[in-house]
C-alpha positions in Angstrom: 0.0 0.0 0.0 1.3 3.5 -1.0 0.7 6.3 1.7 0.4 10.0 1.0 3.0 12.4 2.5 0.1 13.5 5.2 -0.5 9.8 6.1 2.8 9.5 6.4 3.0 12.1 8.5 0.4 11.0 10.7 1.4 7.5 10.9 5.0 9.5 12.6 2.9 10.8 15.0 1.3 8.4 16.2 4.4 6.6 17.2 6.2 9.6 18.8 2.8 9.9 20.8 3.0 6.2 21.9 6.6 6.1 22.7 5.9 9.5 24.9 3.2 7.8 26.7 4.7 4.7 27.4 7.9 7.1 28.8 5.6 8.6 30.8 3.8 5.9 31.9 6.7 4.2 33.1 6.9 7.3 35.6 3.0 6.9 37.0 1.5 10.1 35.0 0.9 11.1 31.6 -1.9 10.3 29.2 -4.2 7.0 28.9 -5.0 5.1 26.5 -7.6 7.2 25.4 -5.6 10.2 24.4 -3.4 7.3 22.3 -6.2 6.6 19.8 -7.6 10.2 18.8 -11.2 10.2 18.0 -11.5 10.8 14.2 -15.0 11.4 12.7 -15.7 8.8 9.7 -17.0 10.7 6.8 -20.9 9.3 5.4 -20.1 8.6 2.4 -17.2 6.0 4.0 -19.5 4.9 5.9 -21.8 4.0 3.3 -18.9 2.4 1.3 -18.6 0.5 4.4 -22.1 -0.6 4.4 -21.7 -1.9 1.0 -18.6 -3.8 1.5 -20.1 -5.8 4.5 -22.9 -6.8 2.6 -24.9 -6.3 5.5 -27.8 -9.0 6.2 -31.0 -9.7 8.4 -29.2 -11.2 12.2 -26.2 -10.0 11.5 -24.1 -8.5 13.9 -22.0 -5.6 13.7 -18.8 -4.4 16.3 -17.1 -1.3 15.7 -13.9 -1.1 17.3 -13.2 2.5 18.6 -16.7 3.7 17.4 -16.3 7.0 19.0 -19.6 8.9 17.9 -21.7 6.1 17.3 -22.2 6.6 13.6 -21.2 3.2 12.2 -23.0 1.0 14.6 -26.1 3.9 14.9 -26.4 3.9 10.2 -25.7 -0.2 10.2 -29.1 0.2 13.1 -31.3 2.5 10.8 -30.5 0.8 7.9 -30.6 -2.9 8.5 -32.4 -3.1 11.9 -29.5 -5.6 13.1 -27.5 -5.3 16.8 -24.8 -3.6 16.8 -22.2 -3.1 19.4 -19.7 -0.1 19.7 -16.7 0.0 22.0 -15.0 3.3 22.9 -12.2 3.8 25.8 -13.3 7.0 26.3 -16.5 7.5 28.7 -17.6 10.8 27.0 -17.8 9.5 23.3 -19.7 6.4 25.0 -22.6 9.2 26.2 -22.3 10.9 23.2 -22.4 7.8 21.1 -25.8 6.7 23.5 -27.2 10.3 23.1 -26.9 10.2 19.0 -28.5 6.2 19.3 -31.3 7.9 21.2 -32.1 10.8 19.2 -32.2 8.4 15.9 -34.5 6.0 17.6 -32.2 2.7 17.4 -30.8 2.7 21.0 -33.0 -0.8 21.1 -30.7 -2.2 18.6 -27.3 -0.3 20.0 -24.9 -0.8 22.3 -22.0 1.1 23.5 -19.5 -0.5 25.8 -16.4 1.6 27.6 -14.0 -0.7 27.4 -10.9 -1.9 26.4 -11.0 -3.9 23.1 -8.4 -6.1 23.7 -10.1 -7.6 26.6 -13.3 -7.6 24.9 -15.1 -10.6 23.9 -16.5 -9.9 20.0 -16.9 -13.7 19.3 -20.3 -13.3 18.2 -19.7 -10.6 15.7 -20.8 -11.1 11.7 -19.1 -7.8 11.1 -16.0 -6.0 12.5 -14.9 -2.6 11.6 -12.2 -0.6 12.7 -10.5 2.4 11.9 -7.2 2.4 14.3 -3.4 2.8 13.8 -1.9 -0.1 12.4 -0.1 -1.6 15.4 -3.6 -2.2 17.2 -4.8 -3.7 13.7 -2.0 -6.6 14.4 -2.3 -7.1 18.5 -6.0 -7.7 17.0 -5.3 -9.8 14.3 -5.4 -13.6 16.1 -8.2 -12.4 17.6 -10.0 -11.7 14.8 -8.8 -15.0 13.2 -10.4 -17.2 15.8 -13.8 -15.3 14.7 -15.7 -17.8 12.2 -15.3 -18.6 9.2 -16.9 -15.7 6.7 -17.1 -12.9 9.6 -16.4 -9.6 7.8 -13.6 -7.2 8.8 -13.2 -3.8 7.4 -10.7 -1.3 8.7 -10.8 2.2 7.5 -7.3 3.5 6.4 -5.0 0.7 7.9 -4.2 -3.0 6.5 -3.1 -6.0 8.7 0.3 -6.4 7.9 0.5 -9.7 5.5 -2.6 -10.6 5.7 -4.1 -10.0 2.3 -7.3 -7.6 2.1 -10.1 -9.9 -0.2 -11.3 -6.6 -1.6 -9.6 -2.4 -1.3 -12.0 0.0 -1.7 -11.1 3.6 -2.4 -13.4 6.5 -2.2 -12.5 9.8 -2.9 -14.2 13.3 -1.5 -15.8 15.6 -3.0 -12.6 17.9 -0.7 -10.2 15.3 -2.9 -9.5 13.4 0.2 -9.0 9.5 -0.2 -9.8 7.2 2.0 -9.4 3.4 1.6 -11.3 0.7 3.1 -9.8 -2.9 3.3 -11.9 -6.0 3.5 -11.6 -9.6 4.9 -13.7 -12.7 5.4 -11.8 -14.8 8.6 -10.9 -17.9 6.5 
Protein backbone atom coordinates (compact mmCIF):
# COMPACT_ATOMS: atom_id res chain seq x y z
CA UNK A 1 0.00 0.00 0.00
CA UNK A 2 1.30 3.51 -0.98
CA UNK A 3 0.69 6.27 1.68
CA UNK A 4 0.42 9.95 1.02
CA UNK A 5 3.04 12.38 2.52
CA UNK A 6 0.05 13.45 5.19
CA UNK A 7 -0.54 9.75 6.07
CA UNK A 8 2.80 9.54 6.37
CA UNK A 9 3.03 12.14 8.54
CA UNK A 10 0.38 11.02 10.72
CA UNK A 11 1.41 7.47 10.94
CA UNK A 12 4.96 9.49 12.63
CA UNK A 13 2.92 10.75 15.04
CA UNK A 14 1.32 8.36 16.24
CA UNK A 15 4.40 6.57 17.18
CA UNK A 16 6.25 9.63 18.77
CA UNK A 17 2.77 9.86 20.83
CA UNK A 18 3.01 6.17 21.94
CA UNK A 19 6.62 6.06 22.65
CA UNK A 20 5.85 9.47 24.86
CA UNK A 21 3.24 7.77 26.73
CA UNK A 22 4.67 4.75 27.43
CA UNK A 23 7.91 7.05 28.78
CA UNK A 24 5.59 8.57 30.84
CA UNK A 25 3.83 5.89 31.92
CA UNK A 26 6.71 4.25 33.10
CA UNK A 27 6.93 7.35 35.57
CA UNK A 28 2.98 6.93 37.04
CA UNK A 29 1.50 10.10 35.03
CA UNK A 30 0.89 11.15 31.62
CA UNK A 31 -1.88 10.33 29.23
CA UNK A 32 -4.22 6.96 28.85
CA UNK A 33 -5.01 5.13 26.48
CA UNK A 34 -7.61 7.16 25.40
CA UNK A 35 -5.56 10.20 24.36
CA UNK A 36 -3.43 7.34 22.34
CA UNK A 37 -6.20 6.60 19.78
CA UNK A 38 -7.58 10.22 18.80
CA UNK A 39 -11.19 10.25 17.97
CA UNK A 40 -11.48 10.77 14.17
CA UNK A 41 -14.98 11.36 12.73
CA UNK A 42 -15.68 8.77 9.66
CA UNK A 43 -16.95 10.70 6.82
CA UNK A 44 -20.89 9.26 5.43
CA UNK A 45 -20.10 8.61 2.39
CA UNK A 46 -17.17 5.95 3.97
CA UNK A 47 -19.55 4.90 5.90
CA UNK A 48 -21.82 4.03 3.26
CA UNK A 49 -18.90 2.42 1.28
CA UNK A 50 -18.60 0.45 4.45
CA UNK A 51 -22.11 -0.60 4.40
CA UNK A 52 -21.65 -1.85 1.00
CA UNK A 53 -18.58 -3.79 1.48
CA UNK A 54 -20.10 -5.79 4.45
CA UNK A 55 -22.90 -6.79 2.57
CA UNK A 56 -24.85 -6.34 5.53
CA UNK A 57 -27.78 -8.96 6.24
CA UNK A 58 -31.01 -9.72 8.36
CA UNK A 59 -29.17 -11.18 12.21
CA UNK A 60 -26.16 -10.04 11.55
CA UNK A 61 -24.10 -8.48 13.92
CA UNK A 62 -21.97 -5.56 13.67
CA UNK A 63 -18.83 -4.40 16.34
CA UNK A 64 -17.13 -1.31 15.66
CA UNK A 65 -13.89 -1.13 17.35
CA UNK A 66 -13.19 2.51 18.59
CA UNK A 67 -16.67 3.67 17.37
CA UNK A 68 -16.31 7.05 18.97
CA UNK A 69 -19.62 8.91 17.86
CA UNK A 70 -21.70 6.09 17.26
CA UNK A 71 -22.23 6.65 13.60
CA UNK A 72 -21.23 3.21 12.18
CA UNK A 73 -22.98 1.01 14.64
CA UNK A 74 -26.14 3.93 14.94
CA UNK A 75 -26.39 3.91 10.20
CA UNK A 76 -25.71 -0.16 10.21
CA UNK A 77 -29.12 0.16 13.10
CA UNK A 78 -31.30 2.53 10.81
CA UNK A 79 -30.49 0.85 7.87
CA UNK A 80 -30.55 -2.86 8.48
CA UNK A 81 -32.37 -3.09 11.92
CA UNK A 82 -29.54 -5.63 13.10
CA UNK A 83 -27.53 -5.30 16.83
CA UNK A 84 -24.77 -3.62 16.81
CA UNK A 85 -22.21 -3.10 19.40
CA UNK A 86 -19.70 -0.09 19.66
CA UNK A 87 -16.72 -0.04 21.95
CA UNK A 88 -15.02 3.31 22.89
CA UNK A 89 -12.22 3.76 25.77
CA UNK A 90 -13.30 7.03 26.29
CA UNK A 91 -16.50 7.51 28.67
CA UNK A 92 -17.61 10.78 27.01
CA UNK A 93 -17.77 9.46 23.34
CA UNK A 94 -19.75 6.38 24.96
CA UNK A 95 -22.59 9.15 26.19
CA UNK A 96 -22.32 10.86 23.18
CA UNK A 97 -22.39 7.83 21.13
CA UNK A 98 -25.85 6.72 23.50
CA UNK A 99 -27.16 10.32 23.14
CA UNK A 100 -26.91 10.16 19.01
CA UNK A 101 -28.51 6.25 19.26
CA UNK A 102 -31.32 7.89 21.21
CA UNK A 103 -32.06 10.78 19.19
CA UNK A 104 -32.21 8.37 15.88
CA UNK A 105 -34.50 5.95 17.64
CA UNK A 106 -32.18 2.72 17.37
CA UNK A 107 -30.85 2.75 21.04
CA UNK A 108 -32.96 -0.78 21.06
CA UNK A 109 -30.72 -2.23 18.60
CA UNK A 110 -27.32 -0.26 19.96
CA UNK A 111 -24.85 -0.79 22.29
CA UNK A 112 -21.99 1.08 23.54
CA UNK A 113 -19.54 -0.48 25.78
CA UNK A 114 -16.41 1.63 27.61
CA UNK A 115 -13.98 -0.71 27.44
CA UNK A 116 -10.92 -1.93 26.36
CA UNK A 117 -11.02 -3.91 23.12
CA UNK A 118 -8.44 -6.06 23.74
CA UNK A 119 -10.08 -7.59 26.55
CA UNK A 120 -13.25 -7.62 24.91
CA UNK A 121 -15.13 -10.55 23.90
CA UNK A 122 -16.45 -9.93 19.96
CA UNK A 123 -16.89 -13.68 19.35
CA UNK A 124 -20.32 -13.33 18.22
CA UNK A 125 -19.74 -10.64 15.66
CA UNK A 126 -20.77 -11.13 11.69
CA UNK A 127 -19.09 -7.79 11.06
CA UNK A 128 -16.00 -5.97 12.50
CA UNK A 129 -14.89 -2.56 11.64
CA UNK A 130 -12.19 -0.61 12.72
CA UNK A 131 -10.52 2.45 11.95
CA UNK A 132 -7.19 2.36 14.32
CA UNK A 133 -3.44 2.76 13.81
CA UNK A 134 -1.87 -0.14 12.41
CA UNK A 135 -0.07 -1.56 15.37
CA UNK A 136 -3.56 -2.16 17.15
CA UNK A 137 -4.80 -3.70 13.67
CA UNK A 138 -2.04 -6.59 14.38
CA UNK A 139 -2.29 -7.08 18.52
CA UNK A 140 -5.99 -7.68 17.00
CA UNK A 141 -5.28 -9.84 14.35
CA UNK A 142 -5.36 -13.61 16.13
CA UNK A 143 -8.17 -12.44 17.64
CA UNK A 144 -9.96 -11.70 14.81
CA UNK A 145 -8.79 -14.99 13.17
CA UNK A 146 -10.41 -17.17 15.76
CA UNK A 147 -13.75 -15.34 14.69
CA UNK A 148 -15.67 -17.77 12.19
CA UNK A 149 -15.34 -18.55 9.22
CA UNK A 150 -16.90 -15.67 6.74
CA UNK A 151 -17.11 -12.94 9.59
CA UNK A 152 -16.45 -9.58 7.84
CA UNK A 153 -13.64 -7.22 8.83
CA UNK A 154 -13.25 -3.83 7.37
CA UNK A 155 -10.68 -1.27 8.70
CA UNK A 156 -10.84 2.15 7.54
CA UNK A 157 -7.31 3.48 6.41
CA UNK A 158 -5.01 0.68 7.95
CA UNK A 159 -4.19 -3.01 6.50
CA UNK A 160 -3.05 -6.05 8.71
CA UNK A 161 0.31 -6.40 7.92
CA UNK A 162 0.53 -9.66 5.47
CA UNK A 163 -2.60 -10.55 5.70
CA UNK A 164 -4.07 -10.00 2.31
CA UNK A 165 -7.31 -7.62 2.09
CA UNK A 166 -10.09 -9.86 -0.21
CA UNK A 167 -11.33 -6.56 -1.59
CA UNK A 168 -9.57 -2.42 -1.25
CA UNK A 169 -12.04 -0.05 -1.73
CA UNK A 170 -11.08 3.57 -2.37
CA UNK A 171 -13.39 6.46 -2.16
CA UNK A 172 -12.46 9.78 -2.85
CA UNK A 173 -14.23 13.29 -1.47
CA UNK A 174 -15.85 15.62 -2.96
CA UNK A 175 -12.64 17.85 -0.69
CA UNK A 176 -10.24 15.27 -2.89
CA UNK A 177 -9.51 13.43 0.21
CA UNK A 178 -8.96 9.46 -0.22
CA UNK A 179 -9.77 7.22 1.99
CA UNK A 180 -9.36 3.41 1.58
CA UNK A 181 -11.32 0.74 3.13
CA UNK A 182 -9.76 -2.93 3.35
CA UNK A 183 -11.87 -5.97 3.55
CA UNK A 184 -11.59 -9.64 4.88
CA UNK A 185 -13.72 -12.68 5.38
CA UNK A 186 -11.80 -14.80 8.57
CA UNK A 187 -10.86 -17.86 6.51
Amino acid sequence: MEMKFWEIKAYISSILLFASFFHTHAQGDGPGFADLVPFVTTPMEVVDAMMELADVKEGDILYDLGSGDGRIPIEAAMRYGINTIGVEIDADLVDEAQQNAKDKGVENLTTFIQGDLFELDFSDATILVLYLFPDINLKLRPKIWQLPKGTRVISHRFDMGDWRPDEVKKITLEDGKEHVLFFWRVP
